[in-house]
C-alpha positions as CSV (number, residue, x, y, z in Angstrom):
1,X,18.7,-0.6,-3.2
2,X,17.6,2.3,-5.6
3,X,17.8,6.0,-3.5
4,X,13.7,6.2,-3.8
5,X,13.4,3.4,-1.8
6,X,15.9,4.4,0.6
7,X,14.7,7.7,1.5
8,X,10.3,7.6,1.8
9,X,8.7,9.8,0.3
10,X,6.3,10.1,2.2
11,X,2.3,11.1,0.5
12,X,0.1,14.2,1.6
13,X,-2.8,12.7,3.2
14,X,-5.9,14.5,3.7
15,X,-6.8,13.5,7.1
16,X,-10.7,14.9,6.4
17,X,-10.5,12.5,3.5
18,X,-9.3,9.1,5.6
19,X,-12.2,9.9,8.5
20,X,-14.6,10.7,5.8
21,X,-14.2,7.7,3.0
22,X,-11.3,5.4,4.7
23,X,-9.0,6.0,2.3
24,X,-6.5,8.9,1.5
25,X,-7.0,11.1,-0.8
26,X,-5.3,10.9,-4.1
27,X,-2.6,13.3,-3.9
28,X,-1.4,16.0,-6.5
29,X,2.0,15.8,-5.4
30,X,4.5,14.3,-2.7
31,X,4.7,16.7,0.1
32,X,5.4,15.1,3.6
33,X,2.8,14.0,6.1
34,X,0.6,16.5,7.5
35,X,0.9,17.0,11.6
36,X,-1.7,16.4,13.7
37,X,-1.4,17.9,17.2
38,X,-0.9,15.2,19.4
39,X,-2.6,14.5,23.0
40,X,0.2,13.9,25.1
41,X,0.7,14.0,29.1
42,X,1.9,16.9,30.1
43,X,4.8,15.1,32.9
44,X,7.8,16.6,33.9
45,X,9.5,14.8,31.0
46,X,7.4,15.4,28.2
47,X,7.1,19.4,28.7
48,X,11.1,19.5,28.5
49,X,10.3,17.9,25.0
50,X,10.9,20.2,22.1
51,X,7.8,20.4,19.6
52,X,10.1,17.9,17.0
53,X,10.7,15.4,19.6
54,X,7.2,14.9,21.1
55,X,5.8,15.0,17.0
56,X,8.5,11.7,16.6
57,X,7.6,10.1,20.0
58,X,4.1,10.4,19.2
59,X,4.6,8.8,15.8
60,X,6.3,5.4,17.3
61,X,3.6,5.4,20.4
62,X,0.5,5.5,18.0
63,X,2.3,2.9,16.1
64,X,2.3,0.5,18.7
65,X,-0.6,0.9,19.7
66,X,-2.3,0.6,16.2
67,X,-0.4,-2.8,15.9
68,X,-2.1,-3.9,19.5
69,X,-5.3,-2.7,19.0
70,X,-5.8,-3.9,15.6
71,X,-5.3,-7.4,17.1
72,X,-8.4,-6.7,19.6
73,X,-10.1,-5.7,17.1
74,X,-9.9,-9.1,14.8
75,X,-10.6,-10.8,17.8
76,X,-13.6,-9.1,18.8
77,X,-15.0,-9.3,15.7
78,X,-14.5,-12.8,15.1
79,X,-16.2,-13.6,18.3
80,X,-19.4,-11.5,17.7
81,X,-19.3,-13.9,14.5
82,X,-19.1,-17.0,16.8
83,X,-21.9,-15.1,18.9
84,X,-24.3,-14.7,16.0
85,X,-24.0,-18.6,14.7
86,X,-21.0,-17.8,12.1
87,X,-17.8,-19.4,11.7
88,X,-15.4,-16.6,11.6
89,X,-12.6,-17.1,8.5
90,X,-8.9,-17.2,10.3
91,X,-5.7,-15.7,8.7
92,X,-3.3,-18.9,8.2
93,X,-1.0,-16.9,11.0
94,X,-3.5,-16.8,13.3
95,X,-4.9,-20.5,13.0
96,X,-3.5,-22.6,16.3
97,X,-2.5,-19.9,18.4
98,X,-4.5,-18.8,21.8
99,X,-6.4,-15.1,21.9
100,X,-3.4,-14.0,24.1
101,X,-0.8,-15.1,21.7
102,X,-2.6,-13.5,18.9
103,X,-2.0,-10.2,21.0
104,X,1.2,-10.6,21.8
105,X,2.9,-11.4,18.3
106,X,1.0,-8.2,17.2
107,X,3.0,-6.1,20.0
108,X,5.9,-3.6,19.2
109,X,7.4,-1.9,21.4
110,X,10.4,1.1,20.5
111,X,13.1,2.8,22.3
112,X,14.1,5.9,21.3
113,X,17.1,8.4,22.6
114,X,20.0,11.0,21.8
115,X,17.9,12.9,20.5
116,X,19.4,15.8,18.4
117,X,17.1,18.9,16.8
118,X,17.9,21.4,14.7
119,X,18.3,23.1,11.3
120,X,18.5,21.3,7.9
121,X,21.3,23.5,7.1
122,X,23.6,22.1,10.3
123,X,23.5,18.7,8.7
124,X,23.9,19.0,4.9
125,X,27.5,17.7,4.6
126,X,27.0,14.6,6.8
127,X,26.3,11.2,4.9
128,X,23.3,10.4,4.6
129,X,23.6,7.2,5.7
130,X,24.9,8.3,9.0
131,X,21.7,10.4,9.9
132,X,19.1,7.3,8.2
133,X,20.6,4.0,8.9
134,X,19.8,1.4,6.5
135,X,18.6,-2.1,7.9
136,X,20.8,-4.9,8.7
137,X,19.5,-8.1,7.5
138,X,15.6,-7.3,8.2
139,X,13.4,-4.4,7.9
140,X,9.7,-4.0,9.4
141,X,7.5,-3.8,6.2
142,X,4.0,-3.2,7.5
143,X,0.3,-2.3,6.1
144,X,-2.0,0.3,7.0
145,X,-5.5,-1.5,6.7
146,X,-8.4,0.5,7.5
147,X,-11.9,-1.3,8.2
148,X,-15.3,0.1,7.6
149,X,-17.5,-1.3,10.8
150,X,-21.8,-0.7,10.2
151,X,-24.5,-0.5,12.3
152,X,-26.6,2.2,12.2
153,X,-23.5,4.4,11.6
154,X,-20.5,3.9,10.1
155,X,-17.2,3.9,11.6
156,X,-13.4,3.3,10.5
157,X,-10.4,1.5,12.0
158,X,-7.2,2.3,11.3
159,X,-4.3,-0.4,12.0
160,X,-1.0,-1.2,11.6
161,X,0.2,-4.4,10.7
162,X,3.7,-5.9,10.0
163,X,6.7,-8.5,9.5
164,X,9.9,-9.1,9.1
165,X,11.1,-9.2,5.6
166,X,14.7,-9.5,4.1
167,X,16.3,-6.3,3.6
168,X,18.3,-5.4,0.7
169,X,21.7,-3.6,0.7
170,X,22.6,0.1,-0.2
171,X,24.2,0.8,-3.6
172,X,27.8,2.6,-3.1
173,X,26.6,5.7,-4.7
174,X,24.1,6.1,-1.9
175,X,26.5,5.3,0.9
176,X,28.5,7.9,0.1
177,X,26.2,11.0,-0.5
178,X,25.6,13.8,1.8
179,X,22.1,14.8,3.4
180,X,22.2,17.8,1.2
181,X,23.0,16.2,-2.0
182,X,20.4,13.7,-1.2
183,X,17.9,16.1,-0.5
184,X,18.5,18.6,-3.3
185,X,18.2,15.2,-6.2
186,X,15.1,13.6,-4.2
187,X,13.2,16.9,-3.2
188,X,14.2,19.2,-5.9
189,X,12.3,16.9,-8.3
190,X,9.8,18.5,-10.7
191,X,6.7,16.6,-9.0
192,X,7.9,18.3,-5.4
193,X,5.5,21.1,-4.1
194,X,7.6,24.0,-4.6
195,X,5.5,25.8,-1.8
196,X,6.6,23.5,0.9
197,X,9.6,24.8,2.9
198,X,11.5,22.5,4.8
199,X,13.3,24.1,7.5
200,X,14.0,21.2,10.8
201,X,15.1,18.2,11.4
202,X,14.9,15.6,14.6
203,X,17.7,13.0,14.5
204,X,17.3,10.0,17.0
205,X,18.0,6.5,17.8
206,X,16.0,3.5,17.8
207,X,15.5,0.3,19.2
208,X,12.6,-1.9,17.8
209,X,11.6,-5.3,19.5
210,X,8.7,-7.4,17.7
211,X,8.2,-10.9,17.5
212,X,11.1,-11.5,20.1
213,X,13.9,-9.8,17.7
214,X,15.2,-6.4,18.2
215,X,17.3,-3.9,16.0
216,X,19.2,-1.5,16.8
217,X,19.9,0.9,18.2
218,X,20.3,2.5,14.9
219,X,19.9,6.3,14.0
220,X,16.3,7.5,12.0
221,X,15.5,11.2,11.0
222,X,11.7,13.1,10.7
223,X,12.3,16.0,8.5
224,X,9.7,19.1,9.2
225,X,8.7,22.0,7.4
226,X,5.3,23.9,6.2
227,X,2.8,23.8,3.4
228,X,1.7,26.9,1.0
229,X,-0.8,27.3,4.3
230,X,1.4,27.3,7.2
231,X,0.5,23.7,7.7
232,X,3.2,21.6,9.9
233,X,4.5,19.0,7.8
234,X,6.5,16.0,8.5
235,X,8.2,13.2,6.6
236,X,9.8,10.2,8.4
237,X,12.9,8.7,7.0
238,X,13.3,5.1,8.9
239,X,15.6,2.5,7.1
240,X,14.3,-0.3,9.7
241,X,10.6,0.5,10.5
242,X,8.1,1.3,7.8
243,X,8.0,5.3,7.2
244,X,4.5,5.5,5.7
245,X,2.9,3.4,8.3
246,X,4.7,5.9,11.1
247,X,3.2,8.6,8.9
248,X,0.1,7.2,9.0
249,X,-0.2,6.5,12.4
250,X,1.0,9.7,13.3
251,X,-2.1,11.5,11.0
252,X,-5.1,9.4,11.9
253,X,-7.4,8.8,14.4
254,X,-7.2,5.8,16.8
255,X,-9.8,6.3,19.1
256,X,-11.9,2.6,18.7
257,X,-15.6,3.4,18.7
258,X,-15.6,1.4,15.9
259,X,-15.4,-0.6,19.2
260,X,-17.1,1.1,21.5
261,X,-20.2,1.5,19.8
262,X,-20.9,-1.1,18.2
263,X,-21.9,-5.0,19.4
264,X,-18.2,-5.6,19.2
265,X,-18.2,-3.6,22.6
266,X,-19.5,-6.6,24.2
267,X,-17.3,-9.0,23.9
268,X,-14.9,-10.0,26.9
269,X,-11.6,-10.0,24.9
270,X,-12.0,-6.2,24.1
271,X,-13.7,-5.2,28.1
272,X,-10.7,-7.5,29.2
273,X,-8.3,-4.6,26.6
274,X,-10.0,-2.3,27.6
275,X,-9.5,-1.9,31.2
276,X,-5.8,-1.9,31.3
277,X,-5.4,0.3,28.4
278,X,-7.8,2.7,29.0
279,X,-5.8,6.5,30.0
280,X,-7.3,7.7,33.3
281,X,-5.4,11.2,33.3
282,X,-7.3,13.9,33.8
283,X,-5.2,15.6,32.0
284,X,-6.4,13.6,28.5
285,X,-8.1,15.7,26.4
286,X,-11.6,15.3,25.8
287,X,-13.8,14.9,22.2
288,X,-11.0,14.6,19.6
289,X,-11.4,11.5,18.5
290,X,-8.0,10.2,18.9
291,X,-5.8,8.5,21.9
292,X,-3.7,10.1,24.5
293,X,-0.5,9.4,24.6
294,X,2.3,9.1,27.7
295,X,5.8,10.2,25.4
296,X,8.2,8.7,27.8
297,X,7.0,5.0,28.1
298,X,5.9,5.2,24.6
299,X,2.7,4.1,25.3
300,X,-1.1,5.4,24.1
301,X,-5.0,4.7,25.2
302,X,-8.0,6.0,25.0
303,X,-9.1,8.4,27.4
304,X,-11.5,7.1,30.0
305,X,-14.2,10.1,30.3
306,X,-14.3,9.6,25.9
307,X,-14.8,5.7,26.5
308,X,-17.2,6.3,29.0
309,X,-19.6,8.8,26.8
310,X,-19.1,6.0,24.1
311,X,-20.0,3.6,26.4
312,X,-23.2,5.3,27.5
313,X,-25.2,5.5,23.7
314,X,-27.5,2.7,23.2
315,X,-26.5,0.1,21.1
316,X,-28.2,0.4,17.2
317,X,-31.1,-2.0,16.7
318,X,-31.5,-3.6,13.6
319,X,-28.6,-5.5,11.9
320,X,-25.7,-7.0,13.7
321,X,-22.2,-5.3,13.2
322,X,-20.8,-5.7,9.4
323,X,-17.4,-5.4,9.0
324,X,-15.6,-5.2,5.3
């Protein structure tokens, strides 16, 4: 497997960009993923967190959620199709299998532990390998779909979507290298922002279970650092789960009033969702557009007092929902 597939490099995306158009904005260069701050729960466990740690956590728990919630959305959609007199058009994977099942085989869950934070500089001589473990025998290659949903507004939802496909092996060249010397080939590279400094690391181990098979646990790395602007950035280098869509899910926004308000609100597989997934903290922050998130079961929703000012606007007359 060549080095440039091995390590991600992972595409500034202009988050702006995604919530204005649904789609990223063409980058000048490769710079890592721009942060967002997350909204986490502020427990016991998540304020011992160090600011790396609850970044990587919140990565993997808007991943899993985007897989879930993109399910509910498919499903709500295809019955406000049903509703209006339409015959919906079924993935092959999906034909046969029960709403319920369809959820579940779109459900990921991670574990992630030993977690160990620190300087670039403290790991340069270790192999590179060591700190980004490369698959064995499958990898999690997923899509980021986004779906424009119209009304009398517009809204886009962001998903993530995967399988298991074969996973190749790691030429010897790459097995031996250090962090350091992989770093200075891949990042010193003419095409590399010069103006981004990379300064941290967060080292971890994972455990991913989808589709009834797990891997690991196996060690993955999220590199940090800042733009020209003071910007925090952040690259994830997983050899078993897909880095860009952890980048992705990490940068945009989940919140589903692409579900909420539209006719798709209506339907009982997404009221059914809904109700269980919905965050009651108090504690969930309010008007951002994006889930909260509980860092130690791994698990995000949206909050209740943002679904219930969705809930409250009038549905659109006119046309029934479009979704492309």
């Amino acid at each position: 497997m060549r080095m440039r597939k091995y390590l991600v490099l992972i595409l500034t995306l202009s988050l702006a960009a995604w919530t204005q158009t649904g789609q990223p904005a063409r980058p000048r260069q490769p710079l890592g993923q721009q942060v967002v701050m997350p909204l986490v729960e502020p427990n016991t466990a998540a304020s011992a967190m160090t600011p790396e740690e609850t970044l990587v956590r919140t990565a993997y728990a808007k991943f899993a959620y985007a897989s879930e919630q993109g399910a509910i959305f498919h499903l709500a959609n295809e019955a406000e199709v049903r509703a209006e007199g339409g015959q919906p058009i079924l993935e092959h994977s999906a034909i046969g299998l029960s709403d319920a099942e369809r959820t579940a085989v779109r459900q990921v869950s991670f574990q992630l532990s030993q977690f160990d934070v620190g300087n670039l500089a403290d790991i340069a001589g270790r192999k590179a390998v060591d700190l980004i473990q490369p698959p064995t025998g499958e990898m999690l290659a997923c899509q980021t779909p986004t779906t424009s949903v119209s009304e009398a507004h517009n809204w886009l939802f962001y998903e993530v979507a995967c399988a298991w496909r074969p996973a190749s092996g790691v030429e010897p060249e790459v097995a031996s290298e250090t962090f350091g010397s992989l770093l200075k080939r891949e990042w010193d590279a003419p095409l590399w922002n010069a103006s981004t400094t990379w300064e941290r690391y967060a080292a971890y181990s994972v455990v991913v279970t989808f589709q009834g098979k797990s891997r690991g646990p196996y060690r993955a790395l999220f590199v940090f650092g800042h733009d020209a602007k003071g910007n925090t950035v952040a690259t994830p280098q997983d050899g078993t789960v897909d880095s860009i869509a952890l980048a992705t899910a990490l940068a945009v926004p989940l919140f589903p009033g692409a579900l909420l308000e539209s006719r798709l609100r209506r339907q009982p597989v997404f009221t059914d969702w809904l109700s269980s997934h919905q965050n009651y903290s108090p504690t969930c922050s309010v008007g951002q557009g994006d889930v909260c998130c509980d860092l130690t079961r791994l698990q995000c929703g949206p909050g209740a007092k943002d679904v219930a000012n969705s809930m409250a606007k009038s549905l659109p007359l006119g046309a029934p929902s479009r979704t492309k």
